[in-house]
N, C-alpha and C positions, 0 to 999 in steps of 0.2 A: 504493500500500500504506500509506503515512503517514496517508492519510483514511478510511480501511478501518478502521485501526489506531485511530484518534482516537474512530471510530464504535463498536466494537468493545466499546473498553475504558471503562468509566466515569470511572476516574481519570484518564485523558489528555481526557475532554470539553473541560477547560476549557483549553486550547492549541487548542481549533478557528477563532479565530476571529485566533488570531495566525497561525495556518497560511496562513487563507482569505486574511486581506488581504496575506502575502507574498507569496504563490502566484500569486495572480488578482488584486492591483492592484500587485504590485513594490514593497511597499516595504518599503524596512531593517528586518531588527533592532531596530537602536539608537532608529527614527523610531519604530517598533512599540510600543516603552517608553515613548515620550513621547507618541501619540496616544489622545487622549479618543475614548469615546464618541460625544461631541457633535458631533465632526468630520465624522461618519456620516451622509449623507443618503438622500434617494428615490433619485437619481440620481447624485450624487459626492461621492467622500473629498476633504474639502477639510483640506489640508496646511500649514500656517500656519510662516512661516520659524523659528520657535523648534522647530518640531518636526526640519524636515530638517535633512541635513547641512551642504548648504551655506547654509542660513537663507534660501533662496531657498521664495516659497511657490509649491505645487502644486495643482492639482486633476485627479485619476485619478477618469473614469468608471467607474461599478459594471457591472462584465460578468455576464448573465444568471447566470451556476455561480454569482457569488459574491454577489448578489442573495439567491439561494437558501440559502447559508451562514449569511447575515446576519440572515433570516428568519428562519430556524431558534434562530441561539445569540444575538443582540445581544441579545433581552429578556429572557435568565434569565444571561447574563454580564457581571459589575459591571466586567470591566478587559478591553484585549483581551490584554495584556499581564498576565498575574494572579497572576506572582511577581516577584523581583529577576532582574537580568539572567543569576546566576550559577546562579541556581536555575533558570530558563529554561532555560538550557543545558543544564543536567544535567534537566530533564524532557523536553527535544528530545531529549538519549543514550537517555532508557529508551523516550523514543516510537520511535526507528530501531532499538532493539536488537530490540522486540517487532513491529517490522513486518520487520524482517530486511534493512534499507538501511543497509550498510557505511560506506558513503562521502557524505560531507552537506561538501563544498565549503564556504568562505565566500560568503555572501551568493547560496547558489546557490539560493534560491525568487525571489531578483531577476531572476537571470540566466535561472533559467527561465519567468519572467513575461514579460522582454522576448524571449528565444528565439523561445518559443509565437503572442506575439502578433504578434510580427513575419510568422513562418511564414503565421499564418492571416489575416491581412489586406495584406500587404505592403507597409504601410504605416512606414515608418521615419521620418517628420516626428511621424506620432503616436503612436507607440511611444516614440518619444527621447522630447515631451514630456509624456508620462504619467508620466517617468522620471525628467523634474525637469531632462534634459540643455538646454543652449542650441540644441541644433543637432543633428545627425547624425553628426556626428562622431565623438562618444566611443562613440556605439553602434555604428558600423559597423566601430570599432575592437575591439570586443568583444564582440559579441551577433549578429548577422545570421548567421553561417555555423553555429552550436550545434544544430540541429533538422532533420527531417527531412520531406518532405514528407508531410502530413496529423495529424502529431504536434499543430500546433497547435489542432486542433480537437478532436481526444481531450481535451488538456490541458483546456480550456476544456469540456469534458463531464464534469469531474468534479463529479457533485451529490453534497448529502448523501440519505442511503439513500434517506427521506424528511421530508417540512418538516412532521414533527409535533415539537413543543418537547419534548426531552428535562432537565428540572428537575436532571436530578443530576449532582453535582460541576461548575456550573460559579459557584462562586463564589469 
């Protein structure tokens, strides 16, 4: 309902693309605010340690949905991140009031990134290091048991409506 919502409305257009890459490549918030355009390739988000948390660098391959996101908003959106953090927040409040989603967790498009992707490949070496983790560890501590089976491939089916560039509001 959050990209239902985003698609929807013209004035939330421009938080589509901080959605997509929490969503469908896990990353932070906080890394969200700090990653460039530039960062953005054919095939991976490359993550550079001044971006992440732990200044350790990353690179998350681009999944088919979010290929199709990127398609769509990177060449008419100047930031992916395209307020201050505080205003962020409060345009994420009016995006879940209007999509009717009560409940928005800390860092829960991370948690539902590594969920989903875990679910739909069962792969936990390359989920953790998508994630930026050392190892399996911290994920099997917190992410492996959150989904249900076939969840992850719905997740990962969410396109935008269609990949014609929609121009408004995202600057």
């Amino acid at each position: 309902s959050i990209f239902e919502t985003i698609e929807a409305i013209p004035k939330y257009r421009r938080a589509s693309l901080y959605f997509a890459l929490g969503c469908f490549a896990g990353i932070r918030p906080a890394e969200l605010h700090r990653l460039k355009i530039n960062a953005i390739g054919s095939e991976y988000i490359r993550l550079d340690g001044c971006v992440t948390k732990t200044s350790d660098a990353r690179v998350i391959p681009i999944e088919d949905n979010l290929r199709m996101w990127l398609d769509k908003y990177l060449p008419i959106c100047k930031k992916i991140a395209p307020l201050s953090e505080r205003r962020m927040c409060n345009l994420i409040r009016d995006i879940r009031a209007s999509a009717g989603v009560a409940r928005w967790p800390h860092d829960c498009m991370r948690h539902s990134y590594a969920s989903y992707h875990y679910e739909r490949g069962k792969n936990a070496s390359e989920t953790a290091a998508n994630m930026g983790h050392a190892g399996t560890e911290v994920f099997f501590r917190h992410y492996r048991a959150l989904s249900e089976p076939g969840e992850g491939l719905d997740f990962f089916s969410i396109y935008p409506k269609d990949n014609k560039k929609d121009n408004e509001i995202c600057k």
